[in-house]
C-alpha positions as CSV (number, residue, x, y, z in Angstrom):
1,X,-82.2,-21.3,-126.5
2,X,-81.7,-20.5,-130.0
3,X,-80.3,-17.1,-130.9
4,X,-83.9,-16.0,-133.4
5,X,-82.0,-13.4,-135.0
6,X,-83.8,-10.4,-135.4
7,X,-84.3,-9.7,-139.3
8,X,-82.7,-6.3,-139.4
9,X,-79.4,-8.3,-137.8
10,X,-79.0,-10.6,-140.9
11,X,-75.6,-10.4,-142.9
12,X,-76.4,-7.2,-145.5
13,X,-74.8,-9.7,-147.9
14,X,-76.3,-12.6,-147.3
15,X,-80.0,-10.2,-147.5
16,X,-78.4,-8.6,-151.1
17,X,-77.9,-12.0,-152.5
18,X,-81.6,-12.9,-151.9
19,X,-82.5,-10.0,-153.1
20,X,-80.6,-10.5,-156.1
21,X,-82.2,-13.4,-157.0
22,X,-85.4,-11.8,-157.3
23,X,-86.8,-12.7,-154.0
24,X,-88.5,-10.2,-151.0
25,X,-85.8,-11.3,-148.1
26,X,-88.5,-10.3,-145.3
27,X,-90.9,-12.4,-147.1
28,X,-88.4,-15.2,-146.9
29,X,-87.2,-14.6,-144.0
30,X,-91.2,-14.6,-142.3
31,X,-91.1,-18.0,-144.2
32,X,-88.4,-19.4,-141.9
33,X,-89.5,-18.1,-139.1
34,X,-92.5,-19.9,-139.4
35,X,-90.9,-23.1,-139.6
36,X,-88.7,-22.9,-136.7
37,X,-92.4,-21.7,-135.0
38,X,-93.7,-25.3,-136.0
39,X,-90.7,-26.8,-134.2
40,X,-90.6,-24.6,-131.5
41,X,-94.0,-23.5,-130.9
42,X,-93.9,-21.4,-128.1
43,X,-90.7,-19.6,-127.4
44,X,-89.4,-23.3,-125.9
45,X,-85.8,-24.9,-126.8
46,X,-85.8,-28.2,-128.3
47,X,-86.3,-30.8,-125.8
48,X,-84.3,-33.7,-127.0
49,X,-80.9,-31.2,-127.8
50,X,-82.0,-29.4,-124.1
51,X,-81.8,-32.2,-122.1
52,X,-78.2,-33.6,-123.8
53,X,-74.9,-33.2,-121.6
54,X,-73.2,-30.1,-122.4
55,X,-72.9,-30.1,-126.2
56,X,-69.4,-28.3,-128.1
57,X,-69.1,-27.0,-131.6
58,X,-70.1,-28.5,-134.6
59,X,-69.2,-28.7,-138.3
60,X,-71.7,-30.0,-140.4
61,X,-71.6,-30.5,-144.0
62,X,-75.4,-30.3,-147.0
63,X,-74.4,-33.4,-148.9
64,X,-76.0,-34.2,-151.9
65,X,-77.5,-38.0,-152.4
66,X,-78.1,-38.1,-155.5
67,X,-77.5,-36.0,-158.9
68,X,-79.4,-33.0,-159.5
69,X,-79.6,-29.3,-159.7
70,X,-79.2,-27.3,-156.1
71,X,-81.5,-24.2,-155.1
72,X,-82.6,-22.6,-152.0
73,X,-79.1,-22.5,-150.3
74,X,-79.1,-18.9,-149.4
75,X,-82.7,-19.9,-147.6
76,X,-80.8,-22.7,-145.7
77,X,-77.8,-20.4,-145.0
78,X,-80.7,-17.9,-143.2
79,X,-82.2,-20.6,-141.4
80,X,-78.8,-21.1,-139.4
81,X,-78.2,-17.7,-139.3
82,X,-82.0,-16.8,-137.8
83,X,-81.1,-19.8,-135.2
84,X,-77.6,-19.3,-134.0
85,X,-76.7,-15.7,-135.1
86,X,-73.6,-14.3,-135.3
87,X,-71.4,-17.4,-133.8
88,X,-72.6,-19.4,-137.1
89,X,-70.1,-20.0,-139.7
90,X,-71.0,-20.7,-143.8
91,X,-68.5,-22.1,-145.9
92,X,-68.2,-23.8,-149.2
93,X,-71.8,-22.8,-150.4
94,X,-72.1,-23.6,-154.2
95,X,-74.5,-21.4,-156.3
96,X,-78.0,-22.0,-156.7
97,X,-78.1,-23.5,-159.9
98,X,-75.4,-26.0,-159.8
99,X,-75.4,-29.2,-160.9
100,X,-73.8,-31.8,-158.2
101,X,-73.8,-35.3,-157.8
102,X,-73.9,-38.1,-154.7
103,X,-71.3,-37.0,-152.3
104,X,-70.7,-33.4,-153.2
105,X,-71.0,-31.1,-150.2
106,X,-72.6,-27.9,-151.6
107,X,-72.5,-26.5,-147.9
108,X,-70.6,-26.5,-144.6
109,X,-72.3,-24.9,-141.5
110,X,-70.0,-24.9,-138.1
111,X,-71.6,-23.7,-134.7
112,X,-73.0,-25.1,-131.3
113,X,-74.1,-28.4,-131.9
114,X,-77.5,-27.6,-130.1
115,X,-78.0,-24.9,-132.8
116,X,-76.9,-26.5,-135.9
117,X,-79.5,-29.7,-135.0
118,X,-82.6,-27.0,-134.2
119,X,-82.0,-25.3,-137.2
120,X,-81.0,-28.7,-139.7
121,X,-84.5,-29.7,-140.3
122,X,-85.7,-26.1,-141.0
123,X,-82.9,-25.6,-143.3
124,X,-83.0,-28.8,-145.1
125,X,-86.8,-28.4,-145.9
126,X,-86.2,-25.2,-147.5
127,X,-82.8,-26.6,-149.6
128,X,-84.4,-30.6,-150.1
129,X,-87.7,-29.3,-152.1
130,X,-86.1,-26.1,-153.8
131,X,-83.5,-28.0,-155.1
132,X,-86.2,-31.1,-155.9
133,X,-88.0,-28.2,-158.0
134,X,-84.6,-27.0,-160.1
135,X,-83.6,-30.7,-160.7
136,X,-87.2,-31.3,-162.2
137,X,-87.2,-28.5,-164.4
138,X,-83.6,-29.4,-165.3
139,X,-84.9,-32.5,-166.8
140,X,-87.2,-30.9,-168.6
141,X,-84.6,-28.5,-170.3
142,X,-82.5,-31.2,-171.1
143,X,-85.3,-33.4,-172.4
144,X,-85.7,-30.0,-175.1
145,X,-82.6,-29.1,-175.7
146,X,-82.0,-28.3,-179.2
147,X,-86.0,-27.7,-179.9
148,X,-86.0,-23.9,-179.4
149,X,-89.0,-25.0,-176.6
150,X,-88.8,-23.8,-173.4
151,X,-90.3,-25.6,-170.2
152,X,-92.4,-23.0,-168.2
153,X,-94.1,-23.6,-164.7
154,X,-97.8,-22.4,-163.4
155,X,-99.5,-21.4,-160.4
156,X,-100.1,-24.6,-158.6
157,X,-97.1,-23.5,-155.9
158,X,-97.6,-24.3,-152.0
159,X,-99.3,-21.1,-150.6
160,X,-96.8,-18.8,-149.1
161,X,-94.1,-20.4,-151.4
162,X,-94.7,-19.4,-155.1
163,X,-91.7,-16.7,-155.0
164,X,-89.5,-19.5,-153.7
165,X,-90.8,-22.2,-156.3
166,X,-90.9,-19.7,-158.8
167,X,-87.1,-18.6,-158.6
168,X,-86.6,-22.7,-158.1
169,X,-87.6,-23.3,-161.5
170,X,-85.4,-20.7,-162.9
171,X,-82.5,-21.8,-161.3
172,X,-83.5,-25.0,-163.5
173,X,-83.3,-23.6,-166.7
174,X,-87.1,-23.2,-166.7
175,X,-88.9,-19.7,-167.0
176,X,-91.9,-18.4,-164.8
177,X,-95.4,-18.1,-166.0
178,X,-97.4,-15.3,-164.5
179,X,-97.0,-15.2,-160.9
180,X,-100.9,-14.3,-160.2
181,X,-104.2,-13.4,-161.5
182,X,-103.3,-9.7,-161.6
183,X,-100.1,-9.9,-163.6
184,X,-101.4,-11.0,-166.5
185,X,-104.8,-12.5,-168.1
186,X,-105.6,-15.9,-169.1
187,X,-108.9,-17.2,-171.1
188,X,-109.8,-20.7,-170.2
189,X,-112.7,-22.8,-171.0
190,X,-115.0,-21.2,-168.0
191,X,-114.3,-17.5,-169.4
192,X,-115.3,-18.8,-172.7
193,X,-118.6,-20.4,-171.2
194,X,-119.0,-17.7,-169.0
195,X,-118.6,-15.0,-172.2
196,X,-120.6,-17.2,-174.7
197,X,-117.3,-17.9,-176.5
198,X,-113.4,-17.4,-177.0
199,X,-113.6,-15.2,-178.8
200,X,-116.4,-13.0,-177.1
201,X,-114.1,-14.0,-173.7
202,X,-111.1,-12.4,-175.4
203,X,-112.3,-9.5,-176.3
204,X,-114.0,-8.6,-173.7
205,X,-110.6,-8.9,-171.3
206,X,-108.6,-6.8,-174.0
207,X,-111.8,-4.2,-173.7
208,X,-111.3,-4.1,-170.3
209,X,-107.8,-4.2,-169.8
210,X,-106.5,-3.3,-173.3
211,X,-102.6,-2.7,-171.7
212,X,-102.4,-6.3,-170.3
213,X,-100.7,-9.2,-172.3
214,X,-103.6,-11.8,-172.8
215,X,-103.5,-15.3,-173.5
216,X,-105.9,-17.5,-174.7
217,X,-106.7,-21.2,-174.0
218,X,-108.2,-22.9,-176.9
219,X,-109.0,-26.5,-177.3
220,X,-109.2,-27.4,-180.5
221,X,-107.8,-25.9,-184.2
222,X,-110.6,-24.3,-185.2
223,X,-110.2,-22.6,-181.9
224,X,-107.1,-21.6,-182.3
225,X,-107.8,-20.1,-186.2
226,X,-110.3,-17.9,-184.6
227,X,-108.6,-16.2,-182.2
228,X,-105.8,-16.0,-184.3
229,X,-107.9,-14.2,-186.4
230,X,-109.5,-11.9,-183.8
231,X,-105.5,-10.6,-182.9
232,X,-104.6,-12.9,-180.1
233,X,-100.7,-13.1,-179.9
234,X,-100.5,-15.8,-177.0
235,X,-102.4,-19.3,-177.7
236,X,-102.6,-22.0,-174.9
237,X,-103.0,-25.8,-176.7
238,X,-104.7,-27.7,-174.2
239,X,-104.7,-31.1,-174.1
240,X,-103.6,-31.3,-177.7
241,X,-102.1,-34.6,-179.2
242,X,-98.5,-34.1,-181.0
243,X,-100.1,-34.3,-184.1
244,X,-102.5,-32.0,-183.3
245,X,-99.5,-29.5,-181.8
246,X,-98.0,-29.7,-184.9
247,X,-100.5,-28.9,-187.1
248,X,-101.4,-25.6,-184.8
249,X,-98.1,-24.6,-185.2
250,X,-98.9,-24.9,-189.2
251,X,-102.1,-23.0,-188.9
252,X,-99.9,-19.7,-187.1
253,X,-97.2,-19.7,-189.9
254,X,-99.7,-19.9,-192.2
255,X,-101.2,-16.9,-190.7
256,X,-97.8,-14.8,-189.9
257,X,-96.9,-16.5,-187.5
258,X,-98.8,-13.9,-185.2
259,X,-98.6,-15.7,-182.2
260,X,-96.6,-18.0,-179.1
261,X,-98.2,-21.1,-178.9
262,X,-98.0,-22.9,-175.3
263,X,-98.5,-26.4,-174.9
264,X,-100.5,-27.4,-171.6
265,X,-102.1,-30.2,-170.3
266,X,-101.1,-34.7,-170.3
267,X,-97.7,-33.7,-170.9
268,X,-95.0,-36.0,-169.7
269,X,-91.3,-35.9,-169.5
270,X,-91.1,-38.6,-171.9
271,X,-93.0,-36.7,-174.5
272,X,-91.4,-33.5,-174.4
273,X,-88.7,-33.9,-177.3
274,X,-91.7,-35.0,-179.9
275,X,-93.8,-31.7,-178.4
276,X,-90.9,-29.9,-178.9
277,X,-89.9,-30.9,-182.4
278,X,-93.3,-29.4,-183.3
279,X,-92.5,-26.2,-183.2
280,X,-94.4,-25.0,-179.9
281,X,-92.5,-21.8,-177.9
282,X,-93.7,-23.5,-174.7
283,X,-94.6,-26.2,-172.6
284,X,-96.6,-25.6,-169.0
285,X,-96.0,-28.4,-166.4
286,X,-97.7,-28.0,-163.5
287,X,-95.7,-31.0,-161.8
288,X,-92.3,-28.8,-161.5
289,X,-93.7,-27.3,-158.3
290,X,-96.9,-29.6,-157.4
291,X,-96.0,-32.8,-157.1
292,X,-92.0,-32.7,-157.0
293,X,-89.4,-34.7,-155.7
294,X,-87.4,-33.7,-153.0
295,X,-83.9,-33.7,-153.4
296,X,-82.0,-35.8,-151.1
297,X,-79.8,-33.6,-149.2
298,X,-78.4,-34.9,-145.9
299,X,-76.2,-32.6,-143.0
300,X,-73.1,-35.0,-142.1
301,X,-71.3,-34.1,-139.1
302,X,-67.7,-33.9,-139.1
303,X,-66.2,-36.9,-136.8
């Protein structure tokens, strides 16, 4: 049986470090229990490892397939941790963050080899679509480098994972959006119906909460001039050609430059230098955590 470390018996370090990185470790670490519940539903061992001859130790080493950007290692390193306890051994983890390329090992896990192949799959799930999130944004950084644009992500996460996705993207380069309804306030075209208007949506969200930041979705210039001119200082261009981008970024010079401008909506990594070069703070891509990539990770046992 595997050892399902209790949380309160987790390495204080290894807990620090996720707290560190701006994560709630209990919520991670309900997160993976969860998933070794979907492989072990039940209390049971796993069959295939359970009915092997006696197994030994294992050393095991994360080795990266491909180039990319590694995240969720600390969540990996807790998934062995939760499933053979104290007798587990961590080595050679990189930092979240790190850039690597095929055949770097960015992790080494030694323990009984029952343990270590219950808790692989568990642990590479976590690492695999982290890192798959921080190598997407990463492309998106590069793609604006030099524009003074930054690459931002939204909230079309997995439920239960946005933290996790979230904290992915930063280790990316990328920078988090709002992380929920209550955080912040957005005006999109259904307020505006809903209000009669932009700007009647706007104001009535800065009547009601006047101490939240608000941002505005606007879909056209003349849009955008008039909540500009009713004091908006965060401006969502959705669905905007480049043209269109730049121009908008015209109009708020023109006017003091009063507010961020955002960029949302049929962007593509192959247009993101030209939306950049227009002058935009921002661009929103859903994709970095809805329809990612995993990263191809693999555990290699040691011969």
């Amino acid at each position: 049986m595997i050892a399902r470390t209790p949380y309160d018996a987790l390495p204080a370090g290894l807990v620090e470090e996720i707290a560190t990185a701006g994560l709630d470790p209990r919520a991670v670490y309900d997160l993976v229990v969860l998933g070794f519940e979907e492989d072990l539903p039940g209390g049971v061992d796993d069959v295939t490892s359970a009915a092997m001859p006696a197994m030994g130790h294992a050393v095991g080493d994360f080795t990266a397939r491909e180039p990319g950007v590694v995240a969720g290692l600390a969540v990996a390193e807790l998934a062995f941790v939760y499933a053979l306890g104290e007798s587990v051994e961590i080595s050679g983890r990189v930092p979240d963050g790190t850039r690597v390329g095929p055949g770097d090992v960015v992790l080494t896990v030694a323990g009984s080899l029952r343990g270590v192949l219950t808790g692989e799959r568990t642990a590479l799930n976590f690492a695999s679509h982290l890192s798959g999130v921080a190598t997407a944004t990463a492309a998106w950084v590069d793609a604006l480098a030099g524009t003074g644009a930054r690459v931002l992500d939204t909230r079309k996460t997995l439920p239960g994972w946005r933290a996790l996705q979230k904290y992915a993207v930063r280790c990316g380069g990328g920078v988090n959006h709002r992380f929920s309804l209550v955080d912040r306030a957005m005006v999109k075209d259904n307020h505006a119906v809903a209000a009669g208007g932009v700007v009647e949506a706007y104001r009535a969200v800065v009547a009601a909460f006047p101490d939240l930041r608000v941002e505005v979705e606007v879909a056209d210039l003349d849009e955008l001039r008039a909540v500009l001119a009713a004091g908006c200082t965060e401006v969502l261009l959705d669905n905007m050609s480049t043209a269109e981008m730049a121009e908008a970024v015209r109009i708020n010079l023109d006017a003091g430059r009063p507010a961020t401008l955002e960029a949302s909506g049929g962007l593509t990594l192959e247009r993101a230098r030209a939306i950049g070069e227009t002058g935009v703070d921002f661009l929103s891509v859903g994709a970095l955590t809805h329809s990612v990539n995993v990263f191809d990770l693999g555990l290699d046992f040691r011969g």
